[in-house]
C-alpha positions in Angstrom: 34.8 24.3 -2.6 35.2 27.6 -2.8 31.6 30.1 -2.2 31.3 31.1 -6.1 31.5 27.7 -7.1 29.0 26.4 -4.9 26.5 29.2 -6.3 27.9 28.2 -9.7 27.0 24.5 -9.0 23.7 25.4 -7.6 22.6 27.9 -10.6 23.8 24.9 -12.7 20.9 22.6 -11.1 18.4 24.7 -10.9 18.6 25.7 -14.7 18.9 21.9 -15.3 15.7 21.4 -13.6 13.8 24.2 -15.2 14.3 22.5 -18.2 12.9 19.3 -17.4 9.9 18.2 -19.4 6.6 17.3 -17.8 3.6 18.9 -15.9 5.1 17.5 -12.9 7.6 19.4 -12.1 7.0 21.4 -8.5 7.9 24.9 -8.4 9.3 26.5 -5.1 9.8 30.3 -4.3 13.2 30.5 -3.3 14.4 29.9 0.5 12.3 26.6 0.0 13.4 23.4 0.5 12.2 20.6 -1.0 11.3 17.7 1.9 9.6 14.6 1.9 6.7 14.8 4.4 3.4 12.4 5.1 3.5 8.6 3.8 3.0 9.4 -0.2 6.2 11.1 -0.3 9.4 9.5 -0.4 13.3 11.0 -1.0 15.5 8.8 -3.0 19.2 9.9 -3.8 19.7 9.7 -7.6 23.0 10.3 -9.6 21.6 12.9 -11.8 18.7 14.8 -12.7 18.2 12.6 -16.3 15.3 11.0 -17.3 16.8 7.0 -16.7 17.8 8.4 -13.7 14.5 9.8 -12.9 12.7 6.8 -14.4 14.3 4.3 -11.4 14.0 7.4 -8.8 10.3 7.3 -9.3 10.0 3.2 -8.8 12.3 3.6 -5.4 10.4 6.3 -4.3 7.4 4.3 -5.1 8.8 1.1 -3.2 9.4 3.4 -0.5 5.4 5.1 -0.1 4.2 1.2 0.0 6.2 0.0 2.3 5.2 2.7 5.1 1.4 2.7 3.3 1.4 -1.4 4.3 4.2 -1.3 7.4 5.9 -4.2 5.1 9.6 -3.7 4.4 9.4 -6.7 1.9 6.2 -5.5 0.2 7.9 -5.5 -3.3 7.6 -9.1 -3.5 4.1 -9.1 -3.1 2.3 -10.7 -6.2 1.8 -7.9 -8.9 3.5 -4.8 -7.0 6.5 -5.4 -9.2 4.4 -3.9 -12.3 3.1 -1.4 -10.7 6.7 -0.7 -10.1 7.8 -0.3 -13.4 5.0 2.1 -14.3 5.8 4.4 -11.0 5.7 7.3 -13.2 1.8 7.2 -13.7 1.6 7.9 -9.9 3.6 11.1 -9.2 2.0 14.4 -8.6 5.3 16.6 -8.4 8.7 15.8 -8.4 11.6 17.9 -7.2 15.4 18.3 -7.0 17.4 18.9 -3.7 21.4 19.6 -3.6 23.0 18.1 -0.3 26.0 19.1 1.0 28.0 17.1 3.6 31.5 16.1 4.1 33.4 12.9 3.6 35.8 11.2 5.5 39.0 12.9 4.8 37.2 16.3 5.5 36.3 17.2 2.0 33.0 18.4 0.6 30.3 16.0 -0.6 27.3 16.7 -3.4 24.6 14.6 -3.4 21.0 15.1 -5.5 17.8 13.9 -3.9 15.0 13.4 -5.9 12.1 14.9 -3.7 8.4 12.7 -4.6 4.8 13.5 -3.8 2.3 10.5 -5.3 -1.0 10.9 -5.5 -2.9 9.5 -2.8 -6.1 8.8 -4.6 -4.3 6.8 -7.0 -1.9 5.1 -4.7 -5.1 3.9 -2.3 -6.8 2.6 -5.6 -3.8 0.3 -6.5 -3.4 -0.5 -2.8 -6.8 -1.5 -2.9 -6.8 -3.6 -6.3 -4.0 -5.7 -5.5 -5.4 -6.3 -1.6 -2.2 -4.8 0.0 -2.2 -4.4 3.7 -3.0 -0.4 5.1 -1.4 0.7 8.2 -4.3 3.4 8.4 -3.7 6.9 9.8 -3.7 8.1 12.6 -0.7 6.4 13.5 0.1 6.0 17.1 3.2 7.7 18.5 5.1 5.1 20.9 7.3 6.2 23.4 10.6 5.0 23.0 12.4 3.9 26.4 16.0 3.3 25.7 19.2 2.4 27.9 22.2 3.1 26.4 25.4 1.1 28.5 28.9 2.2 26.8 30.7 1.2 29.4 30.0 3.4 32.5 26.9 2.4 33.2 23.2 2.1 31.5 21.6 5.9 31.4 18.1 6.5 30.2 18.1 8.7 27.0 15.3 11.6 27.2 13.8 14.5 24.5 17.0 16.7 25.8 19.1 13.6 23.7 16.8 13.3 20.8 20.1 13.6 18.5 22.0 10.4 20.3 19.2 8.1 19.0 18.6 9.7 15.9 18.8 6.7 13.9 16.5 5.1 16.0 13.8 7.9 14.9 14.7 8.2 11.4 14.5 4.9 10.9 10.7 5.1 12.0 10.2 8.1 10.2 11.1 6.2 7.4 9.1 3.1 8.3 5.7 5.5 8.4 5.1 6.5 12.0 7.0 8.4 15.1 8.4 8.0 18.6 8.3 10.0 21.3 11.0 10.0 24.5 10.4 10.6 28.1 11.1 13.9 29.3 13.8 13.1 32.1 12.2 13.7 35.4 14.3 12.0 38.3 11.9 9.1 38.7 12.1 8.5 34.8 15.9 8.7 35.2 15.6 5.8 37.5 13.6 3.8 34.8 17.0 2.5 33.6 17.5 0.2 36.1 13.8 -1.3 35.3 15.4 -1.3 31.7 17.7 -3.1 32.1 16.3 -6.1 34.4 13.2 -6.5 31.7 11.1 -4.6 34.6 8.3 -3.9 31.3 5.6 -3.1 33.9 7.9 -0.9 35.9 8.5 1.1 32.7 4.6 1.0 31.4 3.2 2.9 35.1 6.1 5.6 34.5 4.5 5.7 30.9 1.2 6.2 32.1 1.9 10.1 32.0 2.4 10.0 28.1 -0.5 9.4 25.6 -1.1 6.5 23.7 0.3 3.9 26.3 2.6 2.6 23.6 5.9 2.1 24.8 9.0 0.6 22.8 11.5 -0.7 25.1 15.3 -1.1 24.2 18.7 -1.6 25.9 21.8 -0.8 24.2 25.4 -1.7 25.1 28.9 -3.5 23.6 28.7 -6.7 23.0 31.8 -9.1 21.6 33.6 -6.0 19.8 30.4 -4.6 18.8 27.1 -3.3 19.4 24.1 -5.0 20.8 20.3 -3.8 21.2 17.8 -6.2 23.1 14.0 -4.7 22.6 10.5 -5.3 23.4 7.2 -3.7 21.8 4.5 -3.2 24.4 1.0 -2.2 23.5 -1.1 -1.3 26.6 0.4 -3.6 28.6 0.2 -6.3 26.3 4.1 -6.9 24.6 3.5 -7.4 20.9 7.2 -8.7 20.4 10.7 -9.1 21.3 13.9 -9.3 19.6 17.6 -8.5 19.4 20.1 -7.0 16.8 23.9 -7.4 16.8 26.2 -5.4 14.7 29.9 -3.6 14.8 28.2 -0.3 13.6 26.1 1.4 16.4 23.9 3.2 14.4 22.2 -0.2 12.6 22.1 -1.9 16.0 20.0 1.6 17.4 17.9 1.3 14.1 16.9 -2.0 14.7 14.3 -1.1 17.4 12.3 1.0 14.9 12.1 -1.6 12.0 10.7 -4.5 14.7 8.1 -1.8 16.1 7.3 -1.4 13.3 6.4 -4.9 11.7 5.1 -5.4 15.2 2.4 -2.4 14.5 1.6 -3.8 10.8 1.1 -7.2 12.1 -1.3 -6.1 15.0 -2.9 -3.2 13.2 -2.7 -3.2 9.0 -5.3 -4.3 7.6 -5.8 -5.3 3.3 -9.0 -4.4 1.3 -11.2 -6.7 0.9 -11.6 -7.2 -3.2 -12.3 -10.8 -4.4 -10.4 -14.1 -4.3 -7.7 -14.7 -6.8 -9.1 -17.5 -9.9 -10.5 -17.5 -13.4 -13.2 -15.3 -14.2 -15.0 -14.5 -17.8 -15.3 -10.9 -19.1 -16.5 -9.9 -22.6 -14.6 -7.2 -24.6 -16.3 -5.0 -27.4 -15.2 -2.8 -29.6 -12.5 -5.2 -31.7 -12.7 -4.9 -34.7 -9.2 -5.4 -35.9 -6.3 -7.9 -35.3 -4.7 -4.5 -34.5 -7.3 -3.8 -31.9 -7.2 -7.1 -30.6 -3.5 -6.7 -30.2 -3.9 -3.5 -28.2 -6.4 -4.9 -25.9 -3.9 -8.3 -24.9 -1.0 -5.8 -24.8 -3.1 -4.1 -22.2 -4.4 -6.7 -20.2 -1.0 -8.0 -20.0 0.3 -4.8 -19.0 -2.2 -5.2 -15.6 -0.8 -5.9 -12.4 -4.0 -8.1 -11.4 -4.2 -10.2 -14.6 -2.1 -12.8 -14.1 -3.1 -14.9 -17.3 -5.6 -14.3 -20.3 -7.3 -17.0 -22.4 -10.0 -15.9 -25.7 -12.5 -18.3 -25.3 -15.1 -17.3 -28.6 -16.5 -14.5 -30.5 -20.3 -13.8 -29.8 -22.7 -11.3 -31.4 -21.9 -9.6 -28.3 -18.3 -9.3 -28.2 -14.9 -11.4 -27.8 -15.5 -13.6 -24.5 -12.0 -13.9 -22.4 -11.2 -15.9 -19.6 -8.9 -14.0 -17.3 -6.8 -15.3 -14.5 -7.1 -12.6 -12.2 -4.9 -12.0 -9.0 -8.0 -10.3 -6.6 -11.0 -11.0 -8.5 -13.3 -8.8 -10.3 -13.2 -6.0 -7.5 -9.7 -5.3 -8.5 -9.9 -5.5 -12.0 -12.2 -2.7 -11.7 -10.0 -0.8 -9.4 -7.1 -0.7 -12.4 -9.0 -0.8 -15.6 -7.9 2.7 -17.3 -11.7 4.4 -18.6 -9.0 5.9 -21.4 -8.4 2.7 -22.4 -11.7 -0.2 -21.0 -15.2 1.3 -19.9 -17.4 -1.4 -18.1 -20.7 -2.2 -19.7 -24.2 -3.6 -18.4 -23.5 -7.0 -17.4 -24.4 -9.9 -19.7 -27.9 -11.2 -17.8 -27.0 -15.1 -18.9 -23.9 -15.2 -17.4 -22.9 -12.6 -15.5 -20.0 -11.4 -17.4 -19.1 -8.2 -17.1 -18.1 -6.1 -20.7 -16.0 -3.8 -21.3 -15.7 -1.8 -24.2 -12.6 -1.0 -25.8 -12.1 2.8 -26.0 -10.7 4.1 -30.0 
């Protein structure tokens, strides 16, 4: 594409942005470059700038901040995250735009837009917290990554001076919340390859014993029946957390695969949930109905929460309309979601311990 085009297309963009709606929009100076950084921001590549667009930008880019918060690549099928979800929006702090050039296969330029999220932490933790999701917590340790590669001629240890042969490896990681280190290539840590590649773990941990935390991640890569084939093993001062293996034809996802078992090894050992309350029925008393209108609000609501699970009136008191809800992590949680805009908390009712809320007008 020729230069004034490219300036054409990136003028085009930026106007576009600028005339976004919403206090959300980030403002840069220019020579900036918006960049995800730190576990509440995410990068999601979107089609276009529009609001749909947007809309399903902000739940990926959601997806993507809990699944590094927790260290659970499958954390959207935990109960009620799939709400939380669909209102992704009510999270963000500042959105931005980036314009990615590359090339494609044949050689010819590539546009992609990447929608550039920061959520707010605060907010995030709370709905961590109400729906008892695991936390990874910072700070994260930084493992070393010990890796063989064999193509052929021979397995060779790859060090810091090869950081760009394993990138996917370290992107991957990036992406899954937390960072690896490589060895810096002395002669004796050359030599670690053979201690690689015979499963020698112990070998590898004393040569590690130079680099803090003593954290290693221990992976051999070489062809395999037409393809690739990584063998790894996640070692945690001396104690190995896990092992496993990944085949594939394309030698990037076969790298990958040693970050994504590190880390569900790491969330397993260390993530930890919030205690809130266990899941069952509990009765709360609402005030401030005084309308089928209102009482229609309050149900639309409470079915709108990601911790109700089911709602059932029981009567109307002097005091207010008695529910029982079915609640996903107890009180505790219900607290943690219920909007002040929308439910304030009351004294509790002495008889029965009933929390109320009032319904805000």
């Amino acid at each position: 594409m020729p230069h004034a085009n490219r300036i054409g297309l990136w003028l085009a963009c930026l106007l576009a942005g600028c005339l976004l709606a919403g206090g959300a929009w980030a403002q840069r100076v220019e020579g900036d470059i918006a960049r995800a950084q730190g576990l509440y921001q995410a990068e999601v590549r979107v089609n276009s700038q529009n609001e749909a667009e947007r809309r399903t930008g902000f739940s990926r880019g959601l997806a993507q901040v809990l699944a590094k918060l927790s260290g659970d690549s499958d954390i959207t099928n935990r109960p009620g995250v799939a709400r939380e979800l669909r209102r992704a929006g009510d999270y963000v702090e500042h959105f931005d735009y980036r314009q990615d050039e590359g090339r494609s296969a044949t050689g010819a330029p590539t546009f992609h837009t990447t929608l550039v999220l920061r959520f707010d932490q605060d907010a995030v933790d709370g709905m961590t917290a109400a729906l008892g999701l695991p936390v990874w917590p910072e700070p994260r340790a930084k493992p070393v990554l010990w890796l063989a590669i064999d193509d052929g001629s021979g397995p060779r240890l790859v060090t810091v001076n090869q950081n760009n042969a394993v990138r996917p490896v370290l992107d991957r990681a990036r992406e899954r919340g937390f960072g690896l280190g490589l060895p810096r290539g002395s002669a004796a840590e050359q030599a670690a390859a053979g201690a690689i590649w015979r499963g020698d773990h112990a070998a590898v941990a004393r040569l590690s014993a130079r680099y803090s935390p003593p954290m290693q991640l221990v992976g051999k890569l070489y062809r395999h029946e037409g393809g690739w084939r990584s063998d790894w093993t996640m070692v945690d001062n001396g104690r190995v957390l896990d092992e496993w293996s990944h085949q594939d034809s394309n030698v990037r996802v076969a790298m990958a695969a040693g970050a994504n078992g590190a880390a569900d090894a790491l969330a397993r050992r260390y993530a930890k949930a919030t205690e809130t309350g266990p899941a069952g029925s509990y009765r709360v008393t609402f005030t401030g109905i005084a309308s089928s209108s209102d009482y229609i609000r309050l149900s639309g609501y409470l079915q709108g929460m990601s911790v109700v699970q089911g709602m059932t009136p029981l009567r109307a008191t002097p005091t207010g309309l008695e529910m029982e809800l079915d609640l996903l992590t107890g009180l505790p949680g219900f607290r943690q979601l219920a909007d002040e805009s929308v439910l304030v908390e009351q004294e509790m009712l002495l008889d029965t311990g009933a929390p109320i809320y009032r319904l805000v007008h």
